[in-house]
C-alpha positions as CSV (number, residue, x, y, z in Angstrom):
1,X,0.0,0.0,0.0
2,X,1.3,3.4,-0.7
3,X,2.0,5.8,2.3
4,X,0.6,9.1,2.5
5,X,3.0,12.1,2.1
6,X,4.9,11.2,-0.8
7,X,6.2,14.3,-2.1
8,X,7.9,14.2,-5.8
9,X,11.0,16.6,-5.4
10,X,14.1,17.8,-7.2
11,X,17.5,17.4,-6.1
12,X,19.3,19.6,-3.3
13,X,22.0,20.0,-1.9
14,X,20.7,19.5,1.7
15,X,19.9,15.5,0.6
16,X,23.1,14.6,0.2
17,X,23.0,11.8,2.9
18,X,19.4,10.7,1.8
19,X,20.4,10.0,-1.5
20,X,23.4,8.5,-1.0
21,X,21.4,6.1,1.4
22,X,19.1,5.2,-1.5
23,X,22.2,4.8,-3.5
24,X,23.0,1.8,-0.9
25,X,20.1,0.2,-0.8
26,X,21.1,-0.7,-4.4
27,X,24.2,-2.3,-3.4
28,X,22.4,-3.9,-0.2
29,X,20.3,-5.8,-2.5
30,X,22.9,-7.1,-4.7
31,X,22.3,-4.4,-7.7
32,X,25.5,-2.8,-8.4
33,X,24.6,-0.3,-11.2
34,X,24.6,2.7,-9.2
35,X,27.9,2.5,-7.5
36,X,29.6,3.9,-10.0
37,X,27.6,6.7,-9.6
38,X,27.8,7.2,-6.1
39,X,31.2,7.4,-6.2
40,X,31.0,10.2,-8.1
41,X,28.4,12.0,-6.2
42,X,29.6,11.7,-3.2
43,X,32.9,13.0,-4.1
44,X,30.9,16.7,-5.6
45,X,27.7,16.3,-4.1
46,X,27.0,20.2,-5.5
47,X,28.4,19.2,-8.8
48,X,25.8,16.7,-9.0
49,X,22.8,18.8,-8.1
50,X,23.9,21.8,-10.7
51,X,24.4,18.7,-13.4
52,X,20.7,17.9,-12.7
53,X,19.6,21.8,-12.8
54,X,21.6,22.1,-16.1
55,X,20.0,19.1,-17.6
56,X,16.4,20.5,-16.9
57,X,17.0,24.2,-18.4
58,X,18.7,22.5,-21.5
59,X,22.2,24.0,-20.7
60,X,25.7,22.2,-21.0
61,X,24.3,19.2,-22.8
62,X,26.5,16.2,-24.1
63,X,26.3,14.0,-26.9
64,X,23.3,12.6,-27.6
65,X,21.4,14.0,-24.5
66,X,18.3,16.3,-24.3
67,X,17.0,18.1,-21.9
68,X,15.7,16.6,-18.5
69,X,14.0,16.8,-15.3
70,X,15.1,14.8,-12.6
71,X,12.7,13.8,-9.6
72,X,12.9,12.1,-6.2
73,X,10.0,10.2,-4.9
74,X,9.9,11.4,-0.8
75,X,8.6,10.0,2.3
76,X,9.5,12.1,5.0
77,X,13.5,11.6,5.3
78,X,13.7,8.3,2.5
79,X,13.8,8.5,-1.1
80,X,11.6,5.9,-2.0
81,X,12.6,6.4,-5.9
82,X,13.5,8.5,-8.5
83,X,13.0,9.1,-11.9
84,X,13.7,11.3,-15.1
85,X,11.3,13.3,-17.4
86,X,12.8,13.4,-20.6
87,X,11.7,16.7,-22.1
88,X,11.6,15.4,-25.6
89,X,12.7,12.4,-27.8
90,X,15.9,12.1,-30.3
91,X,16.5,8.8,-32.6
92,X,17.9,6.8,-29.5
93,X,15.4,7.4,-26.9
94,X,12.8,6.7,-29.6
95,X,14.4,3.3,-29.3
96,X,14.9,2.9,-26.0
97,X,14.5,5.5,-22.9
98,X,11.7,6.8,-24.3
99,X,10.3,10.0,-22.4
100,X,10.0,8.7,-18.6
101,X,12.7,6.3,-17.2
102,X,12.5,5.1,-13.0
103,X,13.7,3.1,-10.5
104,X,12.3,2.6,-7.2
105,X,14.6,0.9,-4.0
106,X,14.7,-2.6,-4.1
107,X,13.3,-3.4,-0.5
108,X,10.6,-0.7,-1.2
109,X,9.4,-2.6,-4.6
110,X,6.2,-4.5,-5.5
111,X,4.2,-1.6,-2.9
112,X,2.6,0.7,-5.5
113,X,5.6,3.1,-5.5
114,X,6.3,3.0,-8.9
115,X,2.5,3.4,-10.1
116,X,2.0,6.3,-7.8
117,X,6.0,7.7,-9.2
118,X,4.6,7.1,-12.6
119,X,1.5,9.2,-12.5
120,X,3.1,12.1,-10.0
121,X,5.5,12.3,-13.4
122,X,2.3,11.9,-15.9
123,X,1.4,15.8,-14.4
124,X,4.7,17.5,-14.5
125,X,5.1,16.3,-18.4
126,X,1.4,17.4,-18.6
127,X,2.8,21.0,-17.2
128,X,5.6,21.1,-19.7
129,X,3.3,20.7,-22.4
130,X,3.3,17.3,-23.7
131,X,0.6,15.4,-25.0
132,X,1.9,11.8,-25.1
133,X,4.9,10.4,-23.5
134,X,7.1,7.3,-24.5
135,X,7.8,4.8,-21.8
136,X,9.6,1.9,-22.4
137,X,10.6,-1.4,-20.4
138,X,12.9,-4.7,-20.8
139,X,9.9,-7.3,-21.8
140,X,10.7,-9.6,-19.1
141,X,10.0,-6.6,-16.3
142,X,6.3,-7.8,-15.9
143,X,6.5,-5.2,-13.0
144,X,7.3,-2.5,-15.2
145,X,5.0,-3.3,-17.6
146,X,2.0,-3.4,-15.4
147,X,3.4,-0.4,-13.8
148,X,3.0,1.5,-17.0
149,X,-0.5,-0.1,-17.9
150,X,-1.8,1.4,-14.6
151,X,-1.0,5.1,-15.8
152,X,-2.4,4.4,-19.4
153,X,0.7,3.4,-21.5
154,X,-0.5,1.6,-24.8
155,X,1.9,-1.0,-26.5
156,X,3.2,0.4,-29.7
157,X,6.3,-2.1,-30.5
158,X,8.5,-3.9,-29.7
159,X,12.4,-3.9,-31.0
160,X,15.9,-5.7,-30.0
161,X,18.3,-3.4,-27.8
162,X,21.7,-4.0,-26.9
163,X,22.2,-3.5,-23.1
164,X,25.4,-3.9,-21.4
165,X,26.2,-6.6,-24.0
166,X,23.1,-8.7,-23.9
167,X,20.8,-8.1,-26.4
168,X,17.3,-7.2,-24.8
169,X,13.6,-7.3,-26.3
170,X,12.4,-3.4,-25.5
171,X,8.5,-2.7,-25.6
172,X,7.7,0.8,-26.1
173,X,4.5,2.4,-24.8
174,X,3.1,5.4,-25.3
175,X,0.8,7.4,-22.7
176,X,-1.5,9.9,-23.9
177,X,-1.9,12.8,-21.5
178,X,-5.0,14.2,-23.5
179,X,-7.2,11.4,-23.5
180,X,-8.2,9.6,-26.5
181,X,-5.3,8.0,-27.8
182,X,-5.7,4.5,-29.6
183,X,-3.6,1.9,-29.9
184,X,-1.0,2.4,-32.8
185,X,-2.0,6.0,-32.8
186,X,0.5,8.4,-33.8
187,X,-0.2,12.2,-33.3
């Protein structure tokens, strides 16, 4: 069941500790993707938080990046998740990324976190002006998939991906934020 007070947030300085917590839980449970990143965060904490504020206003972009919002799901002094808005799509994330991407702490999944993440984010990409928004998932995330059901998303396709090596099956939903939308639909 999902607790009351959940709060959807942006990154600040003053979390430093709380986020590098989350960060742990990762490697608690045996997931060791992060902890390349924490190192790096908590080396320039600051650095990390003005990264994220670039990203959002579009300034000091690399590669292949666009601009995005990041966003902590809260409950009171625990980040229960966090997730990125994607402000719009290029070839790549049309492949794979898509407009939304999240994760939610391992010991904290399976609750309704993610659903409630998912749909918090649904309104800020409704307040930037979008009208549909790509989410996509690994086929074998059942949890994901459902996840994104919940808050509307449509499957459009599905297409190969290679991740870390492995090649993946990638299904790519869309969610229409104006109501309407069909299956297949493109707008």
């Amino acid at each position: 069941m999902v607790e009351a007070g959940l709060r959807l947030i942006e990154p600040a300085e003053e979390l430093r500790e709380m986020y590098l917590e989350y960060i742990d839980a990762f490697r608690a449970a045996g997931e060791s993707r992060l902890q390349d990143k924490r190192k790096r965060v908590a080396n320039d904490f600051a650095g990390f938080v003005q990264k994220c504020r670039d990203e959002a206003a579009g300034h000091n972009l690399t590669g292949t990046h666009v601009p995005a919002t990041s966003y902590w799901l809260v409950c009171g002094r625990r980040i229960l998740g966090t997730c990125r808005l994607r402000h719009r799509l290029n070839a790549r994330l049309q492949q794979h990324g898509g407009h939304i991407g999240y994760d939610v702490r391992p010991n904290e999944r399976c609750k309704g976190y993610a659903t409630r993440m998912l749909s918090m984010v649904l309104e800020r990409a409704r307040a930037l002006g979008l009208t549909r928004v790509m989410v996509t998932c690994d086929k074998d995330n059942i949890a994901s998939a459902r996840v994104i059901q919940k808050n509307g998303g449509v499957l459009d396709s599905e297409g190969w991906w290679w991740e870390d090596g492995a090649k993946v099956m990638i299904q790519r939903y869309w969610i229409d934020l104006q109501g309407g939308m069909t299956q297949g639909e493109h707008r």
